[in-house]
C-alpha positions as CSV (number, residue, x, y, z in Angstrom):
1,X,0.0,0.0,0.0
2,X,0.9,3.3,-0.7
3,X,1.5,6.1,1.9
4,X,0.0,9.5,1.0
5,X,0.7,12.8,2.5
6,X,-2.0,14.8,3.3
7,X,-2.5,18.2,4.7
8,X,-4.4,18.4,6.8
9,X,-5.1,22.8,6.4
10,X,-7.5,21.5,3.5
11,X,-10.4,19.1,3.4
12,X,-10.2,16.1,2.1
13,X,-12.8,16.7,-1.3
14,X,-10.4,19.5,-2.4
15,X,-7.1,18.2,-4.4
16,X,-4.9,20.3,-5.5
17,X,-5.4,23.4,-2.8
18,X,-3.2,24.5,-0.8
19,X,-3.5,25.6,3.0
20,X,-1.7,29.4,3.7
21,X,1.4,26.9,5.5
22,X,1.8,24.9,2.7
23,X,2.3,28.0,0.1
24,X,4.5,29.4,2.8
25,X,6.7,26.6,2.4
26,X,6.3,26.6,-1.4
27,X,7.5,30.1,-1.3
28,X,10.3,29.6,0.7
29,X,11.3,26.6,-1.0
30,X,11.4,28.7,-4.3
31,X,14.3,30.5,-3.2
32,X,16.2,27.3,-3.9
33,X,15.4,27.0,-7.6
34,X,17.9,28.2,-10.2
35,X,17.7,31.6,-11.2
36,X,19.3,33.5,-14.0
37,X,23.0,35.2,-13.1
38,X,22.0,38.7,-13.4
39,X,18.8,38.9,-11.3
40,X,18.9,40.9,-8.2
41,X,18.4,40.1,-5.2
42,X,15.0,42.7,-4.5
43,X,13.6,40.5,-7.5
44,X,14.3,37.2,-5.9
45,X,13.0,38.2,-2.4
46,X,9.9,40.4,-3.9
47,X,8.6,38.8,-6.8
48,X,9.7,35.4,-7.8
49,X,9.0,33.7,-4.6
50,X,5.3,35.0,-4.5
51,X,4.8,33.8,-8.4
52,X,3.1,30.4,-8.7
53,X,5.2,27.6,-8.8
54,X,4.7,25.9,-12.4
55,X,6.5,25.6,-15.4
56,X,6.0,29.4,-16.4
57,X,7.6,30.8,-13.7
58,X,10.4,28.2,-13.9
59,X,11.0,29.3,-17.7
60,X,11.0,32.7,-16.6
61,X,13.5,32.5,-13.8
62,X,16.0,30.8,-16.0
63,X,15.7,33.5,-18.9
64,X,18.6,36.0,-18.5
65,X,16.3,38.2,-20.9
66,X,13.1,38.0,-19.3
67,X,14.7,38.5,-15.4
68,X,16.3,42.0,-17.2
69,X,13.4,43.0,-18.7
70,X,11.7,42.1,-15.1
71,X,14.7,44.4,-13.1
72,X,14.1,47.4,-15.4
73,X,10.5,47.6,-15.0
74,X,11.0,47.1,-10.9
75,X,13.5,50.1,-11.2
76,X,10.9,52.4,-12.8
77,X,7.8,51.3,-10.7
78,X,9.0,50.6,-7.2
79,X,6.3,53.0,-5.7
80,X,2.9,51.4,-7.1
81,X,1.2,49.9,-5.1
82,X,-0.1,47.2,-7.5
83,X,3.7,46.6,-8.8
84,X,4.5,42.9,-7.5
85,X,1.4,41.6,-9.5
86,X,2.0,43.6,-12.5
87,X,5.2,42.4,-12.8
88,X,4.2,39.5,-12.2
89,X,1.7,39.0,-15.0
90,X,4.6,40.8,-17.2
91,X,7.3,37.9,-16.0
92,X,4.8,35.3,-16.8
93,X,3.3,36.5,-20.0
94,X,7.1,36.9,-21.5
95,X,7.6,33.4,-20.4
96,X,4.2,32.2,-22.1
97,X,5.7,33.5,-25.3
98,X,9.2,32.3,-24.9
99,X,7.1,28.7,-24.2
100,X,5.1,28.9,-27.1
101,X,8.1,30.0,-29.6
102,X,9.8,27.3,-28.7
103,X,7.0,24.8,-29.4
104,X,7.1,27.0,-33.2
105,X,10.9,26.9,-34.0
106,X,13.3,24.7,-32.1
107,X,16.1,26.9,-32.5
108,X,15.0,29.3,-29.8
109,X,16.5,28.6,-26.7
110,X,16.0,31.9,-24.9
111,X,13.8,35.1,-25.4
112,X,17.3,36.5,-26.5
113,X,16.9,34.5,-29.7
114,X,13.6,35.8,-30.5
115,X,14.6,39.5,-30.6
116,X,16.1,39.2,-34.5
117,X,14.7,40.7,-37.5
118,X,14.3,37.2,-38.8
119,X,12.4,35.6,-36.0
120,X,9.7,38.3,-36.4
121,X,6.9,36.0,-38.3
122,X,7.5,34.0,-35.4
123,X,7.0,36.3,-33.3
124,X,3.6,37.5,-34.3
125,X,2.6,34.1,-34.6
126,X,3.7,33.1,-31.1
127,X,2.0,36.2,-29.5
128,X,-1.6,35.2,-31.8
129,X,-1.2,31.8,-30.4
130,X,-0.5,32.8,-26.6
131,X,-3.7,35.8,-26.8
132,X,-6.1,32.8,-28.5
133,X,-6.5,34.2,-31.7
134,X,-9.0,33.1,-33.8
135,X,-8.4,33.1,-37.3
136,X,-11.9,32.5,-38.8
137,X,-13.3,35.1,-36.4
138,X,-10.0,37.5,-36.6
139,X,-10.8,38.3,-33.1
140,X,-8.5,37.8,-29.7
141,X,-9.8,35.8,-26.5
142,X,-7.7,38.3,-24.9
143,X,-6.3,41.2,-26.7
144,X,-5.1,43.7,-23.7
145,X,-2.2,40.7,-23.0
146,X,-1.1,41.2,-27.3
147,X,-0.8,44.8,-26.4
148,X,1.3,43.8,-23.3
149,X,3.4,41.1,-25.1
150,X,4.2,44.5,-27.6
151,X,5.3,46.8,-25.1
152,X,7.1,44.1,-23.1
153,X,9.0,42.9,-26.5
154,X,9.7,46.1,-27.2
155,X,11.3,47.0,-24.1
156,X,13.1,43.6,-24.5
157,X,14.6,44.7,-27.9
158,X,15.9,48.5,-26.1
159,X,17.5,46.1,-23.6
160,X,19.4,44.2,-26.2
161,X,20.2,47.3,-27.9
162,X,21.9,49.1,-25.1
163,X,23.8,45.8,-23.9
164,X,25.0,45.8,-27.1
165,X,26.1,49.7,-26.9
166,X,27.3,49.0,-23.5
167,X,29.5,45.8,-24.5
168,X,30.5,46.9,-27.8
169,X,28.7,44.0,-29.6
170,X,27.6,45.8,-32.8
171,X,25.6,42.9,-33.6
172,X,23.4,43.3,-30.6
173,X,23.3,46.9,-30.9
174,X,22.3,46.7,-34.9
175,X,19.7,43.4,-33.7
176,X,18.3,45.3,-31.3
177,X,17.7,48.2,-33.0
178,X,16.1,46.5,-36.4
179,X,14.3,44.5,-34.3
180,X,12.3,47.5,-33.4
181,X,12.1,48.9,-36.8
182,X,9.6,46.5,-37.2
């Protein structure tokens, strides 16, 4: 026979909740996952640990892109009061994308590979696929989270710009730059 663990902060009839200890743990224990080099440490004791732990938010945690993207907009909005949700949503809908342009072209490995001219197509398509577009219809399940991905990608693209003005990489900086030309 096999042993279960149950909690016992939850009745029995209802799998898959979890009593306020058990996310406390959960959050705690998320600390411990890998996390990109260059995140900081406000973003690892702020954000990350208070994002669901799935998948998503593992993607997103191992993207050096997305975590930068992710630092730049807690640098700008550290005083709303609504911040630590919206950047969460941002952190997960980047990683949606980066999920979903991997499933459309197996040479993506990170969001850094996505921001090239020639990935563009790709990109569209990606963001239709992630915002449930309907192509008989022409209409979006949700269209405020296409707007969202086009902000974020945008600000994604500056990022790899000005890393590549900072490092000297004129590839980066020229990428980055055409990138947004489109």
């Amino acid at each position: 026979m096999e042993a279960q663990k149950i909690c016992k902060g939850i009745p029995r009839g209802e799998p898959g909740k979890a009593c306020t200890s058990c996310r406390a743990h959960q959050r705690a224990a998320s600390l411990l996952l890998p996390v990109a080099p260059s995140t900081s440490q406000k973003l690892k004791r702020e954000i990350l640990p208070h994002m669901k732990p799935d998948t998503i938010t593992l993607t997103a945690r191992n993207d050096e892109l997305i975590m930068k993207t992710a630092q730049r907009y807690l640098e700008k909005n550290t005083t709303q009061p609504k911040m630590r949700q919206q950047l969460s949503e941002k952190i997960r809908g980047l990683a949606r994308f980066l999920i979903q342009m991997r499933k459309l072209d197996d040479s993506i490995t990170s969001l850094n590979d996505c921001i090239r001219p020639t990935k563009f197509s790709k990109v569209v398509e990606a963001v239709k696929k992630v915002t449930g577009y309907d192509e008989d219809t022409s209409i979006f399940s949700t269209p405020s989270l296409g707007i969202k991905l086009g902000h974020t990608l945008k600000m994604c693209a500056e990022i790899v710009k000005s890393e590549g003005i900072q490092t000297g990489i004129k590839s980066d900086e020229e990428r980055g730059q055409k990138f947004l030309e489109l």
